[in-house]
C-alpha positions in Angstrom: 0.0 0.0 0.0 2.8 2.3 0.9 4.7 1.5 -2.4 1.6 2.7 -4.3 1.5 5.7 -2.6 4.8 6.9 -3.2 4.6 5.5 -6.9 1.9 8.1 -7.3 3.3 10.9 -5.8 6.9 10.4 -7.4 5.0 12.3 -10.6 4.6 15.3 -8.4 8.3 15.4 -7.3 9.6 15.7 -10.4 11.1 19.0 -11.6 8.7 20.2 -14.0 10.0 21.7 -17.4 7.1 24.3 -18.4 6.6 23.8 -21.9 5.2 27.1 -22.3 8.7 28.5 -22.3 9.3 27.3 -25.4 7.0 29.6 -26.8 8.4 33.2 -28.1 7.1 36.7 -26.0 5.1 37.5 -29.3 3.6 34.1 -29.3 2.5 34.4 -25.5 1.0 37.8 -27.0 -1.0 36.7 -29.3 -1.9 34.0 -27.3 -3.9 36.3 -24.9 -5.3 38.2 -27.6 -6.8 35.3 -29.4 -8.0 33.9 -26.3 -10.0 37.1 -25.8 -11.1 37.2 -29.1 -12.4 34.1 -28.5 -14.3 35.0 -25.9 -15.5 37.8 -28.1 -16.4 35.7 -30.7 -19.2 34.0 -28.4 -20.4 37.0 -27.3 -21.4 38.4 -30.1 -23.6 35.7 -30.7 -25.6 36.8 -27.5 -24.8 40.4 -28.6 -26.5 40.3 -31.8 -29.6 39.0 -30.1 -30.3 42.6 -28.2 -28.6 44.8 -31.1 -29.2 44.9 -34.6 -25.7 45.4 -36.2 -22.6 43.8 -34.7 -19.1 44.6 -37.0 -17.5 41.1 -37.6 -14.4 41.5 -39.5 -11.3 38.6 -39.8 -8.9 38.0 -42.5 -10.5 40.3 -44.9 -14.1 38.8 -44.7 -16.7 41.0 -43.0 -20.2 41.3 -41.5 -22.8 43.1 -40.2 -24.7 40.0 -38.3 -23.5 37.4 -36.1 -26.1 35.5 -37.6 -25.4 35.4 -41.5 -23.4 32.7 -43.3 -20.4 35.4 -43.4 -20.7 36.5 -39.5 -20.9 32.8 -38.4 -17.6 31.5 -40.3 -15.3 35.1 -38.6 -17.1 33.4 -35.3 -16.2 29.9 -35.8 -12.7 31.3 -36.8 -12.3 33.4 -34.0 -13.4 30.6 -31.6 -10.9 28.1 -33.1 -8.0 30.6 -32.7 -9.2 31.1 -29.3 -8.9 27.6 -28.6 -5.5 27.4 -30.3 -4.2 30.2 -27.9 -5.8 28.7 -25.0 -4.3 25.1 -26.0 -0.5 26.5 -26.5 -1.1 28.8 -23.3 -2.2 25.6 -21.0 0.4 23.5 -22.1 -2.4 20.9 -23.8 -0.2 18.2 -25.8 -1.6 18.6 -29.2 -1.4 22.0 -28.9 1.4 22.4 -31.7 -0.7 20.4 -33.8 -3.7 22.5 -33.4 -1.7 25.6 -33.9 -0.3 24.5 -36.7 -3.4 23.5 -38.1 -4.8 27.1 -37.0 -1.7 28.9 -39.4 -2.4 26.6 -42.4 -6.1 27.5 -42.3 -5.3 31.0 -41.8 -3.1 31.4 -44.2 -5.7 29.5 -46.9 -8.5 31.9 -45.6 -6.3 35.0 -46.3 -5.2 33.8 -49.8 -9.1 32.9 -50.4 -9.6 36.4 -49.5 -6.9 38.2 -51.4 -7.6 35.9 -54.2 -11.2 35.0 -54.8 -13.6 37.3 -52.4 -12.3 40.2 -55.1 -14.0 38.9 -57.9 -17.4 37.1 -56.2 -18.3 40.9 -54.5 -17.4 42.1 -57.9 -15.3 44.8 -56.7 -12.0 43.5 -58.6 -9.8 44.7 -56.1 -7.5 42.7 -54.7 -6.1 43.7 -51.3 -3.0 42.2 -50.0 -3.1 40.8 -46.4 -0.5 41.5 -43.8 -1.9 38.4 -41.4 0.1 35.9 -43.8 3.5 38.0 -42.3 2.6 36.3 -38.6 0.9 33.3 -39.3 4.5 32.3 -41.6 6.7 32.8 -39.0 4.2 31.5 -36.3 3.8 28.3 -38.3 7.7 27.9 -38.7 8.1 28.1 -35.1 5.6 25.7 -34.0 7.4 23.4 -36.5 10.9 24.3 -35.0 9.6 23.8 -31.4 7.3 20.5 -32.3 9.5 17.8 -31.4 11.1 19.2 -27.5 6.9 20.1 -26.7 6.2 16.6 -27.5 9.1 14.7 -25.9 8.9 17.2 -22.3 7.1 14.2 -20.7 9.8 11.8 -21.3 12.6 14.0 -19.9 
């Protein structure tokens, strides 16, 4: 019985490596902005409930309603960066994965939006987005910081 207990407790006595200082200071920026935006992002589904306009905007797509096809993809965006954020910020294990996944999209979405959202509004211009500078570099460092966040546990 006392073997058990100590073979459950020797978990706690080991010196923790924080995984979250892997991350770069602009990473653990962002990370609190998303999360907030996040947060955001469900409350203007409540919002739009007692006022008639709410201003979604993300990634060069825009809306007036929380409640069109337009204002519920910025929400579901917003939501899922918020939960990236949150995942990289509390350390979850797949939390590189779902970053990474998170840049990818992003960078699809602003290229969809540069690209082809132009020409199906039929205003013909095309406007170049500054999110792909972050979400590059932001992918490039999840990738370069993949394999010590998954292999912490074992040290």
């Amino acid at each position: 019985m006392e073997q058990e207990l100590e073979n459950q407790f020797e978990e706690f006595e080991k010196p923790s490596i924080i995984r979250r200082k892997l991350l770069p200071w602009w990473i653990k920026t962002f990370c609190w902005i998303f999360m907030l935006l996040g947060i955001c992002a469900a409350g203007s589904l409540i919002g739009n409930l007692f006022t008639p306009n709410i201003d979604l905007s993300l990634y060069g797509f825009t809306s007036n309603s929380a409640y069109t096809g337009t204002g519920l993809f910025i929400i579901a965006i917003a939501a899922f960066k918020g939960f990236a954020a949150y995942s990289l910020w509390f350390e979850k294990p797949n939390a590189i994965l779902i970053g990474k996944i998170d840049a990818v999209c992003g960078v699809v979405i602003c290229i969809a939006s540069m690209f082809i959202l132009p020409f199906t509004t039929r205003d013909g211009h095309i406007q170049i987005r500054l999110e792909i500078l972050l979400l590059i570099p932001y992918y490039i460092k999840l990738n370069k910081i993949e394999y010590e966040w998954d292999n912490l546990e074992t040290l």
